[in-house]
C-alpha positions, 0 to 999 in steps of 0.5 A: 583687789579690794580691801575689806577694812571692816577686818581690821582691828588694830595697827596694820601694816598694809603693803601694796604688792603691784607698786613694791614689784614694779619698784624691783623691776624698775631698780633690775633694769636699771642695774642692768643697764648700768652694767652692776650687779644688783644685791637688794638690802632684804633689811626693808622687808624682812619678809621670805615671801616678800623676798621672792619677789625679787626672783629665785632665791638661789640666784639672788645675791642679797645683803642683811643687817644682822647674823640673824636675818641672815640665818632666816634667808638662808634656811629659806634658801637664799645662797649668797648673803652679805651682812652690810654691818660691820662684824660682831665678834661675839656671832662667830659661832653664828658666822662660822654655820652660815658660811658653811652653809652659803657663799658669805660675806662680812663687813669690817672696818677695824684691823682688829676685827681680823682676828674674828676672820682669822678665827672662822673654819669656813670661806668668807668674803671679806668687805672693808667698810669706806666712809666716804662722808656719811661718818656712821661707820667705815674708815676714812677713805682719807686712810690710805695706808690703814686700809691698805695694811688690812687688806694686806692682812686679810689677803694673808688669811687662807679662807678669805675668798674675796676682798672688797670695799663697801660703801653706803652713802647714807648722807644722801637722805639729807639731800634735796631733789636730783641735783642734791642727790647726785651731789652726794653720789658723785662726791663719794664715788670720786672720794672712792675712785681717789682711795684706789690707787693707794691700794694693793691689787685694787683691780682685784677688790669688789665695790659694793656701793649703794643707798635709795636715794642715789639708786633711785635717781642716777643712772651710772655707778662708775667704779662699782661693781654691784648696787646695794639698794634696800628701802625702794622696795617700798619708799616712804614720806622721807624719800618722797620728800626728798625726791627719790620717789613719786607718791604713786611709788609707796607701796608701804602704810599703816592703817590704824584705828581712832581711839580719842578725838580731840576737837579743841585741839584739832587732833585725833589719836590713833592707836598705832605709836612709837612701837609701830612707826618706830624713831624716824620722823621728817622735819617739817617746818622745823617740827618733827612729823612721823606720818602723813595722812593719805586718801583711802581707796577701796584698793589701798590708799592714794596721795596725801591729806593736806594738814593731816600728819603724825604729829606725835608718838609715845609707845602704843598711842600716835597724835595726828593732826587733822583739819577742821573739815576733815576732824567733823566727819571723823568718829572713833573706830574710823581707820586712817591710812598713814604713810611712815617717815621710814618704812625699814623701821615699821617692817622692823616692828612688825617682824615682816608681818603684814598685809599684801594687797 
């Protein structure tokens, strides 16, 4: 299907659905082969018709960001949804009507967040968040005995229905090519498989792990039960240049127009900044980048521009530089295609809108 790029007017998401559905069969396979169940991270595309591609919704086990995301899926549907963020006791009302409603679960990593659980009226699912080395959230998988306490607490409690552990490897998107990431994926399943044993009933828990980069380039998850994978619905410019995906594997980009060009200082602006490619920027050569430019096709976009980046972003405006060459043939209006750093955050400024080709 071609384009019709005269149709655009202003900062565009673009999502090619031929690459996006060929990045979740690829991750159902390797599931399958792996012998884990699969419970994509619907945080990437925040999208319900997005979401369908990933099979029936009924019999889709997903994972959200926020009680709210949850609430969008599952009025759409969706049966078994896991917040992968740890809980919110001001969302107990929210909570309470989702459980309700779908087989829920939900994340903690304090012994006070118990009192949260114990104040619902509905079964949950209850995951305790391990910190295995990223350090964001979760509890030391070094604290054996305060996450043996809680989960003897929450066993305690009538409507928690399953007890699990969940992980998310995040420090893996600082890692470099398949020997890196299968550092950081061996390391923080054997600090994993070295927390178990300190556990009461750790053969009944479910382990929940997963990240893009580790999914993406490893083939075995031992230990865990389920993979909990979200950005390689699309990928973007990080996770190519770490290696967890091909150019030909982005299925996400932004078109968005010229405004100003700038042959002093070889640079164009573009209408498309910080509230469309958000906060994430890749470290090139020690400078922060937001974007690289890529080839546009009457289909869609093809592989990168070289020397043509976001170099630059303040609100609605991006600064891109250009090489010379490419700076000459360029007049304002004229659209260019831009990968993102990350694309979970575009999907997040755009509300899940976009335009599927």
């Amino acid at each position: 299907m071609s384009i019709n790029w005269n149709t655009i007017i202003g900062p565009q998401v673009l999502v090619d659905s031929k690459k996006a559905k060929r990045n979740i069969k690829r991750m159902q396979e390797k599931a399958v082969a792996a012998e884990v169940a699969l419970r994509p991270h619907f945080k990437t595309h925040q999208s319900v018709s997005i979401g369908k591609w990933f099979g029936n919704p009924e019999t889709t086990p997903i994972a959200v960001s926020s009680a709210d995301m949850a609430r969008m899926f599952a009025s759409a549907g969706w049966q078994d949804i896991l917040i992968a963020i740890p809980l919110n006791p001001r969302a107990l009302p929210a909570y309470n009507r989702l459980a309700s409603e779908v087989t829920l679960g939900l994340t903690i990593e304090s012994i006070a967040a118990l009192s949260t659980i114990e104040r619902l009226q509905n079964s949950v699912d209850v995951y305790i968040e391990v910190d295995a080395g990223y350090g964001r959230t979760g509890i030391s998988w070094r604290q054996h005995e305060l996450i043996a306490q809680i989960l003897t607490h929450a066993r305690n409690i009538p409507h928690v229905r399953q007890l699990g552990l969940l992980l998310h490897a995040g420090n893996s998107y600082n890692a470099r090519g398949d020997i890196g990431i299968a550092e950081i994926h061996h390391e923080s399943l054997q600090r994993l498989q070295e927390l178990l044993p300190h556990l009461p009933d750790a053969e009944t828990l479910r382990i929940s792990v997963g990240d893009t980069p580790t999914c993406s380039r490893m083939h075995e998850f031992p230990g865990a039960d389920e993979i909990r994978p979200g950005n390689y619905v699309f990928y973007d410019w990080q996770q190519q240049r770490i290696g967890a995906c091909e150019w030909s594997d982005i299925a996400l980009a932004l078109a968005c127009p010229i405004i100003g060009i700038y042959p002093e200082r070889g640079e164009v602006v573009v209408h498309g900044g910080a509230v469309h490619f958000s906060k994430d920027w890749a470290n090139v050569d020690g400078k922060p980048v937001f974007g690289q430019v890529v080839h546009q096709t009457k289909s869609g976009w093809g592989g990168p521009i070289q020397g043509a980046q976001l170099i630059g972003v303040s609100q609605e405006h991006g600064k891109v530089r250009v090489p010379d060459a490419m700076l000459k043939e360029l007049s304002l209006g004229d659209l260019l295609v831009i990968v993102p750093a990350h694309s979970c955050l575009v999907m997040s400024a755009f509300h899940g809108e976009c335009v599927v080709i």
